[in-house]
Backbone as CSV, one residue per row, in Angstrom:
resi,resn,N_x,N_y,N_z,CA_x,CA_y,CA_z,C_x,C_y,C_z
1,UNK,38.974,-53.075,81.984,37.958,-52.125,81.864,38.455,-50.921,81.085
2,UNK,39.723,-50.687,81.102,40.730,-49.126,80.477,40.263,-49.748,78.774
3,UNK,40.490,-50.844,78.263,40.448,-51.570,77.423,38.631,-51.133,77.156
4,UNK,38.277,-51.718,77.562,36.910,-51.501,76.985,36.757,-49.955,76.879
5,UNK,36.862,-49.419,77.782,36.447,-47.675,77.728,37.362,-47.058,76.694
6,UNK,38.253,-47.617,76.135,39.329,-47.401,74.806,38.228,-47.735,73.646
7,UNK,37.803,-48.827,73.730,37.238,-49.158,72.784,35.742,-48.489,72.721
8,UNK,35.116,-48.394,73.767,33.936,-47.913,73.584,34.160,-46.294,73.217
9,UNK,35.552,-45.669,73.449,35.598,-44.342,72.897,35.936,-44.336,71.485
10,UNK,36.553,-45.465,71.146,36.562,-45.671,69.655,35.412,-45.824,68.560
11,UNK,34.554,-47.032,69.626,33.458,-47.042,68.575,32.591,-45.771,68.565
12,UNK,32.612,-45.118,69.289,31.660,-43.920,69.964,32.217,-42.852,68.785
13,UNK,33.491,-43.284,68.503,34.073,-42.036,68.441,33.707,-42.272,66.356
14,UNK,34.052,-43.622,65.908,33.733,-44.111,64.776,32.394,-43.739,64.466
15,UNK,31.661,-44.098,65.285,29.576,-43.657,65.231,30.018,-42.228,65.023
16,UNK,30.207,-41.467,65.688,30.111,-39.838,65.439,30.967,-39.598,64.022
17,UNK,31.535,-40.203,63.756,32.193,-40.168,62.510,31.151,-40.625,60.980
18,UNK,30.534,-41.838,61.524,29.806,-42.434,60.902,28.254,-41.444,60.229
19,UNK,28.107,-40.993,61.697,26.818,-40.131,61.418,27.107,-39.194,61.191
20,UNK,28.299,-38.122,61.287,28.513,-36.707,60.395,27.854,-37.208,58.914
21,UNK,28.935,-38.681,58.450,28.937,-38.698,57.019,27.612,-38.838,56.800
22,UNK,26.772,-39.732,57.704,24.996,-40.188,56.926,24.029,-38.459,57.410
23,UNK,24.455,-37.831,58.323,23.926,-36.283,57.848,24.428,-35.858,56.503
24,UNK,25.865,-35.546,56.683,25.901,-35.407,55.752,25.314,-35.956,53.630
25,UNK,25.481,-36.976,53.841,24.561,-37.558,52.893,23.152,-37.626,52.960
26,UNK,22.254,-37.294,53.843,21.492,-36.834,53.697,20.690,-35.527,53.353
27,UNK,21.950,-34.328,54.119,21.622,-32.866,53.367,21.882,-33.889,51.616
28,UNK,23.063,-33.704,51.058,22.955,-34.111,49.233,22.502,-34.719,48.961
29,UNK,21.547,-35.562,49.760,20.359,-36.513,49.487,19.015,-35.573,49.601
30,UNK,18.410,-34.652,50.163,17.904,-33.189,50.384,17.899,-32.622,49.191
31,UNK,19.204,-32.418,48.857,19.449,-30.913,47.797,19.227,-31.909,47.005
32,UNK,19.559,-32.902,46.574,19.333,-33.718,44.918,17.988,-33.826,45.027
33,UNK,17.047,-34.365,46.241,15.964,-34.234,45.949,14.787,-33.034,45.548
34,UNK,15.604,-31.994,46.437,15.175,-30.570,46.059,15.535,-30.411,44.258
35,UNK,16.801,-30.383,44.307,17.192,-29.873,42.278,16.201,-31.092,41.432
36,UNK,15.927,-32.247,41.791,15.277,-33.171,41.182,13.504,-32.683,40.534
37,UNK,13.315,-31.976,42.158,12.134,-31.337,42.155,12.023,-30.261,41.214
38,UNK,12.949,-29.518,41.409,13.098,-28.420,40.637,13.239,-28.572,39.309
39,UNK,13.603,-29.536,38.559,13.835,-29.758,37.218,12.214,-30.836,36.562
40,UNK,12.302,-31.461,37.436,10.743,-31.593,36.911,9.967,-31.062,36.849
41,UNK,9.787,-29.544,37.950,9.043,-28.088,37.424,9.591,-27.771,36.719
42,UNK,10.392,-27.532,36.055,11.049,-27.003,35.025,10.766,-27.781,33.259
43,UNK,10.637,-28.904,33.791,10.377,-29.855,32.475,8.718,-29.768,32.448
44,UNK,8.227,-29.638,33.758,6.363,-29.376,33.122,6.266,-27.647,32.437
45,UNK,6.772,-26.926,33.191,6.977,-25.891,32.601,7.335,-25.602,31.326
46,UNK,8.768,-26.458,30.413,8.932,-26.120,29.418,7.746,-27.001,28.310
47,UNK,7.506,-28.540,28.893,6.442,-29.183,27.782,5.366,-27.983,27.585
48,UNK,4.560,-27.611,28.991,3.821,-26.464,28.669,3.631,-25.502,27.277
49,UNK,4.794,-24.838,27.944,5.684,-23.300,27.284,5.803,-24.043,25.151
50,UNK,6.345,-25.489,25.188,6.144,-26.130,24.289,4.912,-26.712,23.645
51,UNK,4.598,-27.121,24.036,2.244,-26.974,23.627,2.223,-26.071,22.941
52,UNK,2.308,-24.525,23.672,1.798,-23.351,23.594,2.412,-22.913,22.614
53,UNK,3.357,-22.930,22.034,4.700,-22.779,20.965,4.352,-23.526,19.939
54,UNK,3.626,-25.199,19.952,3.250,-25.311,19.005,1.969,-25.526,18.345
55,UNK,1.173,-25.082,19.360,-0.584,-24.621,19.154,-0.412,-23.403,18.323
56,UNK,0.405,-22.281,18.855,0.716,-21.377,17.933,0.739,-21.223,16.591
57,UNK,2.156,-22.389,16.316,2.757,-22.249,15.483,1.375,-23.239,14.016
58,UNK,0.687,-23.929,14.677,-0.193,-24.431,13.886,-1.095,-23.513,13.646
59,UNK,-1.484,-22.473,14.325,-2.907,-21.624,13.864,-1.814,-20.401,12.885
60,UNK,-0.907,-20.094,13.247,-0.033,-19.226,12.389,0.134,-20.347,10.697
61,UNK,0.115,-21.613,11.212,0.690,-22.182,9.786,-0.610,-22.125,9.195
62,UNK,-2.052,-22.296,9.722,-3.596,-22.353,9.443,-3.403,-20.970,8.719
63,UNK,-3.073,-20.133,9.409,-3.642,-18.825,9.207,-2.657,-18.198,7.342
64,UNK,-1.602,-18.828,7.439,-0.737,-18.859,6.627,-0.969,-19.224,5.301
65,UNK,-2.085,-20.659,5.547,-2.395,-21.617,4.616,-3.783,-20.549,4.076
66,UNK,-4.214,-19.616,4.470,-5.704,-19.087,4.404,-4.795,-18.152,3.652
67,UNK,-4.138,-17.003,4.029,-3.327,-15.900,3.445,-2.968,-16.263,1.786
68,UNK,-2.284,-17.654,1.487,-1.805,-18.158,0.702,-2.891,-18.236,-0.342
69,UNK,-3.778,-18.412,0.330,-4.885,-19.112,-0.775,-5.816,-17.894,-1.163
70,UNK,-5.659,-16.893,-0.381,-6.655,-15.720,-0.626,-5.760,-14.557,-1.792
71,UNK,-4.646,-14.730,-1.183,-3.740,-14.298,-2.157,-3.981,-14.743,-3.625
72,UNK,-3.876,-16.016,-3.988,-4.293,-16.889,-5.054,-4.782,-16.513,-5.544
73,UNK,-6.251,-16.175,-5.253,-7.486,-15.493,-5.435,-7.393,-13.970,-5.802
74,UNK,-6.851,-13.523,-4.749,-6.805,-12.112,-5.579,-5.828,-11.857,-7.207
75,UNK,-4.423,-12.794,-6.812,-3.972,-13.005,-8.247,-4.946,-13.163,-9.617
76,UNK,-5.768,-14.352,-9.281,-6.659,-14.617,-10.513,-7.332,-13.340,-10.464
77,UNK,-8.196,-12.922,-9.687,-8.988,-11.372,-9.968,-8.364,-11.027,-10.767
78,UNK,-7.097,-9.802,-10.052,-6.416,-9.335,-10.491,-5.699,-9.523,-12.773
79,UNK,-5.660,-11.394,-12.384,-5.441,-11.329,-13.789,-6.484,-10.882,-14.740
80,UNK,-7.551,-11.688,-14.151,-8.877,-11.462,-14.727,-9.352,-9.647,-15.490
81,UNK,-9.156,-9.042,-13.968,-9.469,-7.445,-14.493,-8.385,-6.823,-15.254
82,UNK,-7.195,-7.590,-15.249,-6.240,-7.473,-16.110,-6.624,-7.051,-17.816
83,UNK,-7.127,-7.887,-17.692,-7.803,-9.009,-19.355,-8.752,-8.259,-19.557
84,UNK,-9.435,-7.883,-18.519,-10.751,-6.818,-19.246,-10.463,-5.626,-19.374
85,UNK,-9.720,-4.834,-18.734,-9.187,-3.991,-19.149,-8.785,-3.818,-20.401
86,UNK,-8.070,-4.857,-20.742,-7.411,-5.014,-22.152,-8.066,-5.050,-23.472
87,UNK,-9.267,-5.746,-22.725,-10.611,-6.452,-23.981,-11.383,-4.456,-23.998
88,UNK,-11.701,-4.100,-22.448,-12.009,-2.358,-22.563,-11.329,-1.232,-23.456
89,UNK,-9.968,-1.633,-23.119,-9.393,-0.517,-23.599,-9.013,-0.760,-25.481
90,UNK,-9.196,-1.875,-25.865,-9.363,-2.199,-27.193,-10.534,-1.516,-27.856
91,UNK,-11.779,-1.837,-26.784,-12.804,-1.314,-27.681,-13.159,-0.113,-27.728
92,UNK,-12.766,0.510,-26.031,-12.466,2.079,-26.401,-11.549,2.628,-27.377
93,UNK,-9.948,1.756,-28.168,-9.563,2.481,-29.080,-10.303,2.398,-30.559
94,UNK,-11.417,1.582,-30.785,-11.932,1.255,-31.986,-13.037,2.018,-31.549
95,UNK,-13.666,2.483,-30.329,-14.535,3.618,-30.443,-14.071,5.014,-30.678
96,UNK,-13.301,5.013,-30.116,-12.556,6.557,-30.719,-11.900,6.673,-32.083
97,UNK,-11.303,5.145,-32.604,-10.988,5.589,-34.301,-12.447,5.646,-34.581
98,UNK,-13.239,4.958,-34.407,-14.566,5.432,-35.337,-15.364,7.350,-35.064
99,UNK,-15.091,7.037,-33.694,-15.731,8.733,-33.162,-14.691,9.891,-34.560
100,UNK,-13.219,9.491,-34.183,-12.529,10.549,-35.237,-12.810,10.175,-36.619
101,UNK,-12.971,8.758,-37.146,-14.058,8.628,-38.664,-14.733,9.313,-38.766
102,UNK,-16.057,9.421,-37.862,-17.126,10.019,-37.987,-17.141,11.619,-37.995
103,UNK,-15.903,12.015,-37.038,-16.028,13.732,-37.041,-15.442,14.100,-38.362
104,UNK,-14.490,13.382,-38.628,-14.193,13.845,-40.287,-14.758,13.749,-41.133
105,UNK,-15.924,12.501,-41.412,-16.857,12.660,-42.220,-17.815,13.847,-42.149
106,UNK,-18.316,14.360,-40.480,-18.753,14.931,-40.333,-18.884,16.231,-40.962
107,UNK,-17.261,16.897,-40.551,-16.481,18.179,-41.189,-16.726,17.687,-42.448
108,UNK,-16.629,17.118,-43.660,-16.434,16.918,-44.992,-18.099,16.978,-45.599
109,UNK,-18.598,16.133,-45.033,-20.247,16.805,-44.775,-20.933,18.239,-44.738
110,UNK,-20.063,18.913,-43.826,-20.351,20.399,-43.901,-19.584,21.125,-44.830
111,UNK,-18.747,20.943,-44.447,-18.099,21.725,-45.925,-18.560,21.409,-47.394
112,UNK,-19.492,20.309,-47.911,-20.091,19.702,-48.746,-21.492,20.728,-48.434
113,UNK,-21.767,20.786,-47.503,-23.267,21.199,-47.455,-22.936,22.726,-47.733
114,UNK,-21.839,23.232,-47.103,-21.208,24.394,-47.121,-21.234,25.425,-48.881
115,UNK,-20.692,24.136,-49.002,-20.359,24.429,-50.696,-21.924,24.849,-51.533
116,UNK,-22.369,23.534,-51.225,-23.423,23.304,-51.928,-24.815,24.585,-51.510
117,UNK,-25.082,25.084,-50.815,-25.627,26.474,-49.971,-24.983,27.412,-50.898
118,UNK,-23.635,27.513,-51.270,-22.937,28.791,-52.038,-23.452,28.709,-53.787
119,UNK,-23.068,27.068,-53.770,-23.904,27.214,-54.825,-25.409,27.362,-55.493
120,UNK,-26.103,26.760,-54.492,-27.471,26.959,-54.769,-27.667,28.626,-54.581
121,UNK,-27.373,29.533,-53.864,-27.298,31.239,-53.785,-26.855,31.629,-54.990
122,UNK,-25.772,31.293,-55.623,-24.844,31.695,-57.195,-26.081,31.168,-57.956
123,UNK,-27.082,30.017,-57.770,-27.732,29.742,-58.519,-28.920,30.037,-59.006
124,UNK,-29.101,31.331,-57.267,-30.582,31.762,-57.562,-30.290,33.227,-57.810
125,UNK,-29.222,33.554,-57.512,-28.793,34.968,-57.987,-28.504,34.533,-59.724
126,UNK,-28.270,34.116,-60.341,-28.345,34.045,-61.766,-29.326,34.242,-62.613
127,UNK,-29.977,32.872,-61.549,-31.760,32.674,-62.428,-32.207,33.707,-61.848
128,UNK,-32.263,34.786,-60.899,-32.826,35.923,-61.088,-32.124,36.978,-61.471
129,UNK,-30.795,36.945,-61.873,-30.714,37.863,-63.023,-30.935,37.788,-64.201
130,UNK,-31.719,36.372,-64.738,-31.761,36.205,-66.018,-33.091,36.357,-65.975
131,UNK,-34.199,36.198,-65.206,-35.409,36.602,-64.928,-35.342,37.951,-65.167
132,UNK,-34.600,38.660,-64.458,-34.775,40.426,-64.541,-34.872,40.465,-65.713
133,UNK,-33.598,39.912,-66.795,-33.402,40.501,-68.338,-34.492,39.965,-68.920
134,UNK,-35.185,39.156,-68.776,-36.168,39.076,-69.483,-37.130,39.819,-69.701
135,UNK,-37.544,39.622,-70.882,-38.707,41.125,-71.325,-40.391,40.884,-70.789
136,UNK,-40.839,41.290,-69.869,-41.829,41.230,-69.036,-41.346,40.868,-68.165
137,UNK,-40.581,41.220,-67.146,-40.147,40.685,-65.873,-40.284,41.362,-65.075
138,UNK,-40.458,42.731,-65.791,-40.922,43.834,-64.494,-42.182,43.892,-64.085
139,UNK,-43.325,43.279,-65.226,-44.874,43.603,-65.110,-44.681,42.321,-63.681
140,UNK,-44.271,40.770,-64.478,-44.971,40.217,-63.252,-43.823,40.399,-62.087
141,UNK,-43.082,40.946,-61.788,-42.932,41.476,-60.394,-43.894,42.495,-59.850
142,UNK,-44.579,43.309,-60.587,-45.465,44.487,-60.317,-46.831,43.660,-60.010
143,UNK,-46.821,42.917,-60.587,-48.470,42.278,-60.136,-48.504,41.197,-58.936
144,UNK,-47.314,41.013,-58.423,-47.119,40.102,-57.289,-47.201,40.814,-56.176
């Protein structure tokens, strides 16, 4: 019977040995299932966080692709009013050589008309001094 109660304190004693270890493996059977948990919130979380990162990144590349192209657009304007400007400011310089043509003709005009006024005066001051010398020139001034 010493024999058996040896042994039954052995196996007793092996079981308590046995079951520390299967608690024990069950807490790190626990915690792995806990960190397990935890990383698959973590992985819905980042696919999420990743969606959202690249929903983004597509309306930024949309929005990018619109910028690009409006830009484009204003380039051509831009060249466009470029060009008219150019075609403007051409014909404003051929309006102003003609405006300064014209004022110099203008001036040369007056001074022509200028002249011509001095002479027609020299011309009537003559013919009426040659009127005066003439003999009866006083009657018909007197009868006028």
């Amino acid at each position: 019977m010493l024999v058996m109660n040896q042994f039954a304190c052995l196996f007793l004693l092996y079981d308590i040995g046995m079951l520390e270890d299967l608690d024990h493996l069950s807490t790190r059977l626990a915690k792995l299932l806990a960190y397990t948990q935890q990383l698959f919130a973590e992985q819905t979380a980042l696919q999420a966080r990743l969606a959202q990162a690249e929903a983004e990144r597509d309306t930024l590349r949309a929005q990018l692709a619109q910028e690009g192209t409006q830009a484009q657009v204003l380039s051509r304007q831009a060249q466009t009013a470029s060009s008219e400007r150019d075609v403007l400011q051409g014909s404003l310089d051929l309006f102003r050589q003609e405006h300064q043509t014209l004022q110099a003709q203008l001036a040369a005009r007056d001074k022509e008309v200028t002249a011509l006024r001095d002479v027609t005066a020299q011309a009537r001051q003559r013919i009426d001094a040659v009127l005066e010398r003439l003999p009866g020139a006083t009657q018909t001034e007197e009868q006028q």
